[in-house]
C-alpha positions as protocol buffer text, in pm:
chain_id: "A"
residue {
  index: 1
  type: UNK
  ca { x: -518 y: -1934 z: -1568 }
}
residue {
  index: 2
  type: UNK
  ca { x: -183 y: -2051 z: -1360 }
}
residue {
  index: 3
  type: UNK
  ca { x: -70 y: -1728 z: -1128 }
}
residue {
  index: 4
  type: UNK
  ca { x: 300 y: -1823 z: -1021 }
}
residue {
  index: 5
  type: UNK
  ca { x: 319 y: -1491 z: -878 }
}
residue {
  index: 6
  type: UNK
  ca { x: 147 y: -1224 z: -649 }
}
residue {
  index: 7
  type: UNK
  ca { x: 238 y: -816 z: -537 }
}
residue {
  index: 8
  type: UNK
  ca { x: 85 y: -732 z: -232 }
}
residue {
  index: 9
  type: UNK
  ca { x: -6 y: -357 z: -152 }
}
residue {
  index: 10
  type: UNK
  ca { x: 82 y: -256 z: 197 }
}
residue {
  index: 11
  type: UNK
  ca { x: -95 y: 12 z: 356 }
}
residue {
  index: 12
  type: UNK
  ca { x: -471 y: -141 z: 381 }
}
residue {
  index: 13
  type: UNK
  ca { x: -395 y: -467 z: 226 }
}
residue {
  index: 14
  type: UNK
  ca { x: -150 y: -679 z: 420 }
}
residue {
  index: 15
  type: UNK
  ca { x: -104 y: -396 z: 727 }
}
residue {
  index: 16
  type: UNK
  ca { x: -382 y: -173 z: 885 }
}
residue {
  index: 17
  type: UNK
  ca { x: -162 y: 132 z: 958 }
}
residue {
  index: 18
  type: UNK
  ca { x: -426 y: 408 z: 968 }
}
residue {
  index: 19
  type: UNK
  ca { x: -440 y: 531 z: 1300 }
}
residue {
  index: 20
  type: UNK
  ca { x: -70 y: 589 z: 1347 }
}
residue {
  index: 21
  type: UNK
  ca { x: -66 y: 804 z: 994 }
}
residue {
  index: 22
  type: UNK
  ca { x: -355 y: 992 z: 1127 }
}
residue {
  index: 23
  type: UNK
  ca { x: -230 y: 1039 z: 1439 }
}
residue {
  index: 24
  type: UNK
  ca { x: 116 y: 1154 z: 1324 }
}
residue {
  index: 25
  type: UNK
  ca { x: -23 y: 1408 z: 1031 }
}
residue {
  index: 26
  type: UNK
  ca { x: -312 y: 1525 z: 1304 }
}
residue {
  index: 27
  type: UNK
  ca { x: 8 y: 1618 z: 1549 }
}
residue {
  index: 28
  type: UNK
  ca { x: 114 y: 1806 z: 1264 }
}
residue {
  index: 29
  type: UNK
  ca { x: -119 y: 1967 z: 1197 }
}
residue {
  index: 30
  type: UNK
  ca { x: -223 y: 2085 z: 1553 }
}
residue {
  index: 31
  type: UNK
  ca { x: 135 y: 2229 z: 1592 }
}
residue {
  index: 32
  type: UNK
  ca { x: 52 y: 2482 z: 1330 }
}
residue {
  index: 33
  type: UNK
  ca { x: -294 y: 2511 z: 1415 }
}
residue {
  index: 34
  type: UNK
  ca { x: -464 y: 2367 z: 1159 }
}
residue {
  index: 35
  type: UNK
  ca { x: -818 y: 2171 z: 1205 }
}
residue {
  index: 36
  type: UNK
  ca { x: -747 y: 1796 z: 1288 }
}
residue {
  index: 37
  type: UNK
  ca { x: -940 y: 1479 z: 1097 }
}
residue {
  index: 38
  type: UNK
  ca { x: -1089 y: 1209 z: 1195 }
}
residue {
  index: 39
  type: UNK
  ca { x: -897 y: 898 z: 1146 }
}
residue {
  index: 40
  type: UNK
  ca { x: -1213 y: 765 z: 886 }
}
residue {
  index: 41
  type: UNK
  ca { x: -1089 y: 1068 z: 657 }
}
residue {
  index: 42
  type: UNK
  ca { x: -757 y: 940 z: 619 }
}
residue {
  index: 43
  type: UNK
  ca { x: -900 y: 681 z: 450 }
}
residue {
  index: 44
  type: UNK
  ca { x: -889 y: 893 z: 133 }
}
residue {
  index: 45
  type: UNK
  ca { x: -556 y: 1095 z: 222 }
}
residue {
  index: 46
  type: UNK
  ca { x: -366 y: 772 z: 205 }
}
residue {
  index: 47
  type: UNK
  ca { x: -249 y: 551 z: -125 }
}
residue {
  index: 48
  type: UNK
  ca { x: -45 y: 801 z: -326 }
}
residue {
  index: 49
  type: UNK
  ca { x: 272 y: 896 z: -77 }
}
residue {
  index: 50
  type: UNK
  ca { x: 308 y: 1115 z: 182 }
}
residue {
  index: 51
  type: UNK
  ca { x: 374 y: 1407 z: 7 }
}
residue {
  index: 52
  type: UNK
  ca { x: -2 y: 1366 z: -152 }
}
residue {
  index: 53
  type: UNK
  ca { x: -110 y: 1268 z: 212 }
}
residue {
  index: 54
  type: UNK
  ca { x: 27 y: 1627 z: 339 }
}
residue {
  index: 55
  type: UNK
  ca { x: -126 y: 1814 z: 63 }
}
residue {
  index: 56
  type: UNK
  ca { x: -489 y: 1650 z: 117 }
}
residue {
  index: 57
  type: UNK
  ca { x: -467 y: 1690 z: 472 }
}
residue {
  index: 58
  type: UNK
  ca { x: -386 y: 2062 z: 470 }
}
residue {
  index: 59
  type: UNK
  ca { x: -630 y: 2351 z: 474 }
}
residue {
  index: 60
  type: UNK
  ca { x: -679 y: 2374 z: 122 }
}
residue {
  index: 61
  type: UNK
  ca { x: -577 y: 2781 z: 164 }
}
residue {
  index: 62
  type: UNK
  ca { x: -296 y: 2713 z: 348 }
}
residue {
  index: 63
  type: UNK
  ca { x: -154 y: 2395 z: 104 }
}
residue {
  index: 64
  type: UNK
  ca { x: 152 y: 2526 z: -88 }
}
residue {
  index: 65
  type: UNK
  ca { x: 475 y: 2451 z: -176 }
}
residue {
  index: 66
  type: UNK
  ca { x: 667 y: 2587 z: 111 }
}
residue {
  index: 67
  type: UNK
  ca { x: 423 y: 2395 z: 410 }
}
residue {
  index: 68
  type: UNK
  ca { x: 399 y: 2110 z: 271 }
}
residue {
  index: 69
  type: UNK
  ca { x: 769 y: 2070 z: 205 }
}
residue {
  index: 70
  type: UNK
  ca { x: 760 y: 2186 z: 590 }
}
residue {
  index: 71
  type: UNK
  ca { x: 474 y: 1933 z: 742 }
}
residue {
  index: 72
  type: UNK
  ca { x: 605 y: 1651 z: 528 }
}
residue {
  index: 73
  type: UNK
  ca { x: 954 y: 1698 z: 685 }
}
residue {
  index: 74
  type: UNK
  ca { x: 756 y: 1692 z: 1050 }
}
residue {
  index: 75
  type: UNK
  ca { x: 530 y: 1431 z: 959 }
}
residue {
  index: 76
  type: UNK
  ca { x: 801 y: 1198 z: 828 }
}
residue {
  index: 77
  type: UNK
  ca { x: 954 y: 1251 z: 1215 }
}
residue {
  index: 78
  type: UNK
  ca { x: 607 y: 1171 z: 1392 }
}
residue {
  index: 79
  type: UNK
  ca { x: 600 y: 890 z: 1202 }
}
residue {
  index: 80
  type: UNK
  ca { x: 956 y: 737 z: 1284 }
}
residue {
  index: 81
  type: UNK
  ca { x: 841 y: 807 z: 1635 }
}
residue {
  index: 82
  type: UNK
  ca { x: 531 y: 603 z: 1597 }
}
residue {
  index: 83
  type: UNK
  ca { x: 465 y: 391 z: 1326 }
}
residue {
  index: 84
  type: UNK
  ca { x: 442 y: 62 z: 1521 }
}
residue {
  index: 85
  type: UNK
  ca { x: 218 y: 169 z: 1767 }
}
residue {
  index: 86
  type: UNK
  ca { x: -114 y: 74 z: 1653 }
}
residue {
  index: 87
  type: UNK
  ca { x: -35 y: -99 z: 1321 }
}
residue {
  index: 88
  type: UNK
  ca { x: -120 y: -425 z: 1296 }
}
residue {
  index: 89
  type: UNK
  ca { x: -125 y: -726 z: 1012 }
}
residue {
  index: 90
  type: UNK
  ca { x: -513 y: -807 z: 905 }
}
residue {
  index: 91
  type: UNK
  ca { x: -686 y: -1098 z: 1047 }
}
residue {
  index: 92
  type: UNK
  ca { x: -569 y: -1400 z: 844 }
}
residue {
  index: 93
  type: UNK
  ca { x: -294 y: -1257 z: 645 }
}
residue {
  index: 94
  type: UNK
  ca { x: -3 y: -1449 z: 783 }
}
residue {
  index: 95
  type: UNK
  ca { x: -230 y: -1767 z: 744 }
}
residue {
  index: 96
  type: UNK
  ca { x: -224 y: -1678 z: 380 }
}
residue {
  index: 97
  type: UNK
  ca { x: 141 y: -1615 z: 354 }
}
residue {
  index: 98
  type: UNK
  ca { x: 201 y: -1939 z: 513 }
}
residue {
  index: 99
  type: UNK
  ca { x: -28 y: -2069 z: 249 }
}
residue {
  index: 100
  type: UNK
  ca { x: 92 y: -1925 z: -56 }
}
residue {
  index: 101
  type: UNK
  ca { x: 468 y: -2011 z: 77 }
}
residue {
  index: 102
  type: UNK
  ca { x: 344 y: -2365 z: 99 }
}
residue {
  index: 103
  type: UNK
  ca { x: 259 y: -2335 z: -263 }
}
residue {
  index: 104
  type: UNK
  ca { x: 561 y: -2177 z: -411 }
}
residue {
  index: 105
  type: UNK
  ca { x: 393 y: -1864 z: -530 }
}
residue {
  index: 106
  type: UNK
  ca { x: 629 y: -1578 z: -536 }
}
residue {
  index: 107
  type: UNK
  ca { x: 548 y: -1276 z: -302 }
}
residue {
  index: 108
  type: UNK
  ca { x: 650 y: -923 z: -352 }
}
residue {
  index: 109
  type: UNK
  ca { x: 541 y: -622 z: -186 }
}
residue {
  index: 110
  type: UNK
  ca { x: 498 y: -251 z: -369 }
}
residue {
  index: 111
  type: UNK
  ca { x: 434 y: 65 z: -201 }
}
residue {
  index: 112
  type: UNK
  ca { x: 432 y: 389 z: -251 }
}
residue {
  index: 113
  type: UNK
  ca { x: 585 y: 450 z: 112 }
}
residue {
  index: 114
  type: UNK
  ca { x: 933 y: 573 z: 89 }
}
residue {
  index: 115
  type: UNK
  ca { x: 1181 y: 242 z: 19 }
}
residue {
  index: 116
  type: UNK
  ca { x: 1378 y: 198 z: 313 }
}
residue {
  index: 117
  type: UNK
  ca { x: 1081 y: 270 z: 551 }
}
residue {
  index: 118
  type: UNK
  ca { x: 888 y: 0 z: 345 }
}
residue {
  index: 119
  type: UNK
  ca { x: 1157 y: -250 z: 422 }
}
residue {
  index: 120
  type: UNK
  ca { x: 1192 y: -195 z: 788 }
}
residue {
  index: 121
  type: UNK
  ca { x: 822 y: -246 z: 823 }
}
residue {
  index: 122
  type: UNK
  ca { x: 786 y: -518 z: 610 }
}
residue {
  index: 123
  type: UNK
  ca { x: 1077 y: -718 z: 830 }
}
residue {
  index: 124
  type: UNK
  ca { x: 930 y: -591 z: 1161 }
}
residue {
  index: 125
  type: UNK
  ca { x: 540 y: -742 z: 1060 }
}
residue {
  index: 126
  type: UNK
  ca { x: 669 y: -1059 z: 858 }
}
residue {
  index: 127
  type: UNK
  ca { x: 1014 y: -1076 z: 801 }
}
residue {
  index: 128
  type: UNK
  ca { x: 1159 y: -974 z: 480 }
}
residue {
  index: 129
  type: UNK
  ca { x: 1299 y: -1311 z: 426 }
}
residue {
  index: 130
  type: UNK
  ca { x: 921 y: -1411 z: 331 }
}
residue {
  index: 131
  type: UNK
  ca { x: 902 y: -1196 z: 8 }
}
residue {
  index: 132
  type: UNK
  ca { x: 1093 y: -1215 z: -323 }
}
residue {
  index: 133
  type: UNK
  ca { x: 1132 y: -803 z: -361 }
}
residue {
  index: 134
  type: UNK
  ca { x: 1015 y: -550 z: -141 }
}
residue {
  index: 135
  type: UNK
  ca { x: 978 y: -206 z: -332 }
}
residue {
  index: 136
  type: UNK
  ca { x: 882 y: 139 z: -156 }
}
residue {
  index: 137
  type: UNK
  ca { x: 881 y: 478 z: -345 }
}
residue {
  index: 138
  type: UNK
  ca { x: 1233 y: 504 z: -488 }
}
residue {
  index: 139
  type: UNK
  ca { x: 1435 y: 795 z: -691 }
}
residue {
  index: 140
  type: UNK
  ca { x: 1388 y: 844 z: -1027 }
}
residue {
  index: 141
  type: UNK
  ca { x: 1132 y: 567 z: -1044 }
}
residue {
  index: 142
  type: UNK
  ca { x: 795 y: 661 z: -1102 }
}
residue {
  index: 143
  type: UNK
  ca { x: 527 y: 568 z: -796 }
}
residue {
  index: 144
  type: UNK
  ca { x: 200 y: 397 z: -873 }
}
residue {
  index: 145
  type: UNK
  ca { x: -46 y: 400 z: -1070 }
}
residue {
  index: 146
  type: UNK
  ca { x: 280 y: 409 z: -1311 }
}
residue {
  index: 147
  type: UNK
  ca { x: 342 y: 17 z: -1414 }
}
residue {
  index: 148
  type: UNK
  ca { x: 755 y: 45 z: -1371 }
}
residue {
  index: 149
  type: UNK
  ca { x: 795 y: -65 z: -1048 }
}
residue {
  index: 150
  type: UNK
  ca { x: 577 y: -362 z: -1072 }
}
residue {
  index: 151
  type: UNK
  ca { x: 707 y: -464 z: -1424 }
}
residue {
  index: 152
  type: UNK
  ca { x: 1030 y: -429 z: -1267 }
}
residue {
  index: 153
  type: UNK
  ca { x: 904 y: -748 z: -1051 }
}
residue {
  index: 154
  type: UNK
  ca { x: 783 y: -936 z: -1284 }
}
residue {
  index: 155
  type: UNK
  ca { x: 1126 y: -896 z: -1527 }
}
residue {
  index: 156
  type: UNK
  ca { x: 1347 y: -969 z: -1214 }
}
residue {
  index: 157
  type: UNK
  ca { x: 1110 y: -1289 z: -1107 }
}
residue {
  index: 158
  type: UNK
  ca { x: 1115 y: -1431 z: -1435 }
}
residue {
  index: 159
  type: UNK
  ca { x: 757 y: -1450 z: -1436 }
}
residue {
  index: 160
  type: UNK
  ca { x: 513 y: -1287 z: -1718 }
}
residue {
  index: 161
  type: UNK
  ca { x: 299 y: -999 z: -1583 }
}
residue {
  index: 162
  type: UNK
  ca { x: 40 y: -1249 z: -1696 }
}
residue {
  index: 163
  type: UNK
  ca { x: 88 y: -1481 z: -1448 }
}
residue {
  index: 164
  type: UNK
  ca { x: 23 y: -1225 z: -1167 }
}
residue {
  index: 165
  type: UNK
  ca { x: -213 y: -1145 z: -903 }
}
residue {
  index: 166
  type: UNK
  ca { x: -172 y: -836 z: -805 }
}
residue {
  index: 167
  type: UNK
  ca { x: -359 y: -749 z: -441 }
}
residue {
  index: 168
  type: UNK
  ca { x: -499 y: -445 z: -329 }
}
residue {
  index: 169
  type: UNK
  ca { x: -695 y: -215 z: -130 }
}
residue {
  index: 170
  type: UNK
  ca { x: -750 y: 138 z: -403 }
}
residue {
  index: 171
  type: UNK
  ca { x: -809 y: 260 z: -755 }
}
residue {
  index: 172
  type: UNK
  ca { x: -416 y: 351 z: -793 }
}
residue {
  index: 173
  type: UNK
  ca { x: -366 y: -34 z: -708 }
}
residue {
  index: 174
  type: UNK
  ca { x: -624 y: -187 z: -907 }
}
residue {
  index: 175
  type: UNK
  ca { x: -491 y: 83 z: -1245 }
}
residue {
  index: 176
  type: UNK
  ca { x: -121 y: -31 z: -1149 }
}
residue {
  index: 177
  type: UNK
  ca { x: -201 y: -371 z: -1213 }
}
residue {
  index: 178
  type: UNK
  ca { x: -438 y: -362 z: -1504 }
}
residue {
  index: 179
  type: UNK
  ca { x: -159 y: -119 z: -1671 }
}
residue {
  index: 180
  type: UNK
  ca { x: 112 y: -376 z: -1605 }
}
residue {
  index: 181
  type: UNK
  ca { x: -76 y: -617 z: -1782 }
}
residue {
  index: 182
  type: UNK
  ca { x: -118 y: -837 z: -1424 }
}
residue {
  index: 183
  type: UNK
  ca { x: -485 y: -917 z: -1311 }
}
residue {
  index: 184
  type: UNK
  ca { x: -642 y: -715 z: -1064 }
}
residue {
  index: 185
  type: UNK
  ca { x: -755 y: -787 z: -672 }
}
residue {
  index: 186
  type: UNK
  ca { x: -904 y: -578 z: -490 }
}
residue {
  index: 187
  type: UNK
  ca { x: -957 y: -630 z: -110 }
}
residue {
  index: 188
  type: UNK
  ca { x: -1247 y: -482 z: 82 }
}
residue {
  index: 189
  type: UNK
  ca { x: -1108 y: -484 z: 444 }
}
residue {
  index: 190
  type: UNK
  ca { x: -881 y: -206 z: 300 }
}
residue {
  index: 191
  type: UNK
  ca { x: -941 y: 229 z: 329 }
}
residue {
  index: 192
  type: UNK
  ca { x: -1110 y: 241 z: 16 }
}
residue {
  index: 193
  type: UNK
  ca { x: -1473 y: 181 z: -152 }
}
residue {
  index: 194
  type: UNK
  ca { x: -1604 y: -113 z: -336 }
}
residue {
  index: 195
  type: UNK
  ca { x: -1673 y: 114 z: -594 }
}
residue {
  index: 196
  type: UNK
  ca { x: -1313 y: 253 z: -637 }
}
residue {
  index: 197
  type: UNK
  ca { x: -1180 y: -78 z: -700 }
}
residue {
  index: 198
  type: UNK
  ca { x: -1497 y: -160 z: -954 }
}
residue {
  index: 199
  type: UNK
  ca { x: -1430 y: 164 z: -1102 }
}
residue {
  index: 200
  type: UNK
  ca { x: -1077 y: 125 z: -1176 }
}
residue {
  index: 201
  type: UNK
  ca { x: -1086 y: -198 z: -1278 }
}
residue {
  index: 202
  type: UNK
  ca { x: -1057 y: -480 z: -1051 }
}
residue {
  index: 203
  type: UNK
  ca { x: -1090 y: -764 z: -1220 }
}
residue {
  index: 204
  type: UNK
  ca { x: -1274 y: -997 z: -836 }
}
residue {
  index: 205
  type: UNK
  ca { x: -1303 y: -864 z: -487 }
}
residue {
  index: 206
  type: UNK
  ca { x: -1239 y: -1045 z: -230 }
}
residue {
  index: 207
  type: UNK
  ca { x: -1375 y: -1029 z: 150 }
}
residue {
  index: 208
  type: UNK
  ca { x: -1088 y: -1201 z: 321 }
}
residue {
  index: 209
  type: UNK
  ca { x: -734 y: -1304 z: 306 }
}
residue {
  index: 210
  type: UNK
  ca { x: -820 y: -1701 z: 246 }
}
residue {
  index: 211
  type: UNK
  ca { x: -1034 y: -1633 z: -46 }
}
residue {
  index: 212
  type: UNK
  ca { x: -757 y: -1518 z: -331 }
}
residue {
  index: 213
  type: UNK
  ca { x: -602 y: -1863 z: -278 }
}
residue {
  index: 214
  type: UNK
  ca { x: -930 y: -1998 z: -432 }
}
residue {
  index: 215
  type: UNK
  ca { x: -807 y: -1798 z: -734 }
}
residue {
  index: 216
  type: UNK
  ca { x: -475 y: -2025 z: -739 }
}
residue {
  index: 217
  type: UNK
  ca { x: -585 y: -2353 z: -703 }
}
């Protein structure tokens, strides 16, 4: 099969920006005295927005409504304050940019990080110039696993969900994709398990940047 096309995850896929969540939600969570976590644990706090981030990381007595509307508004600030700290690309993955630019594959990127905040970090890291469409967590549009967003991609590209690769580092990526019709990547540098990916349908793994243009060629 010819892939014309890829959409990149962003948190654990093409940007390792785990210690500046955790330290921003921990900072939170300390004002109100609430038991910190250890950066491995946000592992499985991030992937599905950070609204779902604040819920899992709350005291499971104290995680309502009314805080988490609260800590999301104060995490959102920590963040802004931070998020460029520690946050780094992974090894290799401008190498493959520069690659798959070389080849004429479109790129897009889809998050479920708010939209504007997923364009600012997107041009600070690589440039948004690099990417066909750059899509955060907008209004009224469903975030993933929900298909919309990446079909959305595909119909503006002109490209068949077919002839996508989509990359990623969970099981809410790897069910995006397969429900968009687009085949599945999953990346094991990432915050989740192998057997997340497996288990939600990745269709190959893949242990570093380099090897998905073996898919292409």
């Amino acid at each position: 099969m010819n892939y014309s096309g890829i959409i990149f995850d962003l948190d654990g896929t093409l940007l390792n920006t785990l210690a500046d969540m955790a330290d921003s939600m921990n900072i939170v969570l300390k004002k109100h005295g609430f038991p910190v976590h250890d950066i491995e644990k946000y592992k499985n706090f991030i992937g599905n927005g950070m609204e779902k981030l604040v819920w899992r990381a709350l005291p499971p007595d104290s995680a309502n409504d009314e805080m988490v509307k609260l800590c999301l508004a104060e995490f959102k600030r920590e963040y802004n304050e931070r998020w460029d700290q520690l946050t780094k690309p992974y090894e290799r993955i401008r190498e493959l940019m520069d690659k798959l630019h070389s080849m004429g594959i479109t790129m897009s990127v889809l998050s479920n990080k708010p939209d504007n905040f997923t364009k600012i970090i997107i041009d600070k890291f690589f440039g948004l110039k690099r990417f066909n469409f750059v899509f955060g967590a907008r209004e009224g549009i469903p975030k993933k696993p929900d298909p919309s967003s990446a079909l959305e991609i595909s119909r503006l590209s002109k490209i068949p969900p077919s002839e996508y690769l989509y990359l990623g580092d969970s099981g809410v990526d790897m069910s995006t994709a397969n429900s968009a019709g687009m085949y599945a990547v999953g990346v094991t540098w990432g915050f989740r398990e192998v057997h997340e990916l497996l288990e939600n349908g990745a269709k190959t793994l893949i242990n570093s940047p380099m090897e998905l243009v073996k898919l292409i060629e």
